[in-house]
N, C-alpha and C positions, 0 to 999 in steps of 0.2 A: 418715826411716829412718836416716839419718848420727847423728841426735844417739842415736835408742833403742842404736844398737850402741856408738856413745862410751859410753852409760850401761855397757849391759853391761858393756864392758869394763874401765872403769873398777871397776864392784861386784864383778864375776866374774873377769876376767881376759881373756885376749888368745883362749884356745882358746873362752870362752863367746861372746865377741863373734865368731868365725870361725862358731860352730854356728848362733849365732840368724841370722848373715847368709844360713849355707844354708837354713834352717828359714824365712825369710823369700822367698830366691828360688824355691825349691818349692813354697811354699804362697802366700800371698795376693800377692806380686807377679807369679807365675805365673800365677795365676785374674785381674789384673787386666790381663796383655797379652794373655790368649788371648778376656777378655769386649773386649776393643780391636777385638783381629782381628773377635771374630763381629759387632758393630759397622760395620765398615768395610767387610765386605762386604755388607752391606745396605742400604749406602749408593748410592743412585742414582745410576749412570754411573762405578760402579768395579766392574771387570771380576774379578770374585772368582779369577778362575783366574788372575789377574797381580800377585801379590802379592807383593814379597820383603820380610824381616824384616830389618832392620840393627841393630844392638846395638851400642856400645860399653861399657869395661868392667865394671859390676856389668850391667848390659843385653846383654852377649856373652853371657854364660849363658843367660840369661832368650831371646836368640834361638833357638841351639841346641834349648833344651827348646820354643819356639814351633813351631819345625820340627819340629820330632820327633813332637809334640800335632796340629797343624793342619793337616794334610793337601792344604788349599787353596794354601797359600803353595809358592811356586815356587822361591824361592834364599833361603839363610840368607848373611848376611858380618858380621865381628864384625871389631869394632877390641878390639883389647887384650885380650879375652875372658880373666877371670879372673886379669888377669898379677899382681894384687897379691893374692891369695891362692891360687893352685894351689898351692905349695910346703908351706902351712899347714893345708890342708884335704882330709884325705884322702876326707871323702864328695864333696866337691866335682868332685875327679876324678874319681873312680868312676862317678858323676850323668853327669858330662859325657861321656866316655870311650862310656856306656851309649848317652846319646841319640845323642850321632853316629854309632853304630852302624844305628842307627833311621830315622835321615833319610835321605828318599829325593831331597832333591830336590840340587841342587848347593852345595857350601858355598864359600864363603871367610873364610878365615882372616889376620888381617889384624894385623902389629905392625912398631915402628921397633926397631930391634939394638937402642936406650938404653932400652924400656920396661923396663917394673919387673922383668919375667921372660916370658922368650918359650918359655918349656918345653908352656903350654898349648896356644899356634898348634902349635911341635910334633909335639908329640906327640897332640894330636889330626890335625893332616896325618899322621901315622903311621899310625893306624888307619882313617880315608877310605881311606889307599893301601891298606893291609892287606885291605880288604874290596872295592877295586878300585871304589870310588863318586868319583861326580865332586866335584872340588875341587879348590881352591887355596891352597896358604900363599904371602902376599908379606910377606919382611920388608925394609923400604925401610930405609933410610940413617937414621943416625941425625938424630933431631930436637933441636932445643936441644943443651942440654948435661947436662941431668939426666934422671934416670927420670920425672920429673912430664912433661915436657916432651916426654919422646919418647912414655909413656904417651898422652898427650894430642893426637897427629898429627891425630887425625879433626879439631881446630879448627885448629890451629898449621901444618898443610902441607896442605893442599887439594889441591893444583896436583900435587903428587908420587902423592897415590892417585886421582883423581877419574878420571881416564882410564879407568883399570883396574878401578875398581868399576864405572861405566856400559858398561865391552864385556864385564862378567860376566854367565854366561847368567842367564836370568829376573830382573835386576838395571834392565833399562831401565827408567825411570819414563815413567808414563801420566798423561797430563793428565786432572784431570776435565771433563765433558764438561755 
């Protein structure tokens, strides 16, 4: 996916490479995490009503709209959701904005002060609150010293979110059995 939108952008430019990236998470990376979900719960000895979806960045979206489609999953939580292109992509927000209005189940919203842009945590905790649904925005301390680095907490700082994702509702993990 990285190189097809380096192409785009490269041939097209920076707005063509933002369109095909939404045009790519709405359509077939969409249909290939929600054919994951129906998968998974079909799977013997996982408890289909115990499901949370976790996303970091390009994958924070793709949660969001998971939740929002799947009705089985129990808690949505995104690292970084969208932080490197909210600012660029107006369908992006609008998309997002939309499905979190949709979700019913609990969200978390998850970034370090140094990621790329934390407008998305946000301003999606805006509209959770706004419509009175359960959810959390945590934005933890800064990571490293650059936006990659703080971007990137879900590998780089474990020990600072781990706590507070596993006492998130519908967030405990189940063993398979």
């Amino acid at each position: 996916m990285q190189d097809a939108l380096k192409k785009e952008e490269l041939t097209k430019g920076p707005e063509a490479r933002q369109m095909l990236q939404f045009e790519l998470m709405a359509g077939p990376q969409l249909d290939d995490t929600l054919a994951a979900l129906a998968f998974l719960t079909r799977l013997r000895g996982v408890d289909a009503h115990r499901i949370a979806v976790i996303g970091h960045s390009f994958g924070g979206p793709l949660t969001l709209l998971d939740a929002e489609r799947e009705k089985s999953v129990r808690a949505a939580l995104t690292f970084g959701a969208a932080a490197n292109s909210w600012a660029t992509s107006l369908e992006l927000r609008q998309r997002l904005l939309a499905a979190v209005d949709n979700i019913a189940v609990p969200v978390m919203l998850i970034h370090a002060v140094n990621d790329y842009d934390t407008a998305p945590g946000r301003q999606l905790d805006e509209e959770r609150q706004r419509l009175h649904r359960v959810h959390v925005l945590k934005m933890y301390p800064a990571v490293g010293k650059t936006p990659d680095e703080g971007h990137n907490l879900v590998y780089l700082a474990i020990p600072i979110w781990e706590a507070d994702v596993f006492q998130f509702p519908g967030a405990k993990p189940q063993a398979l059995s």
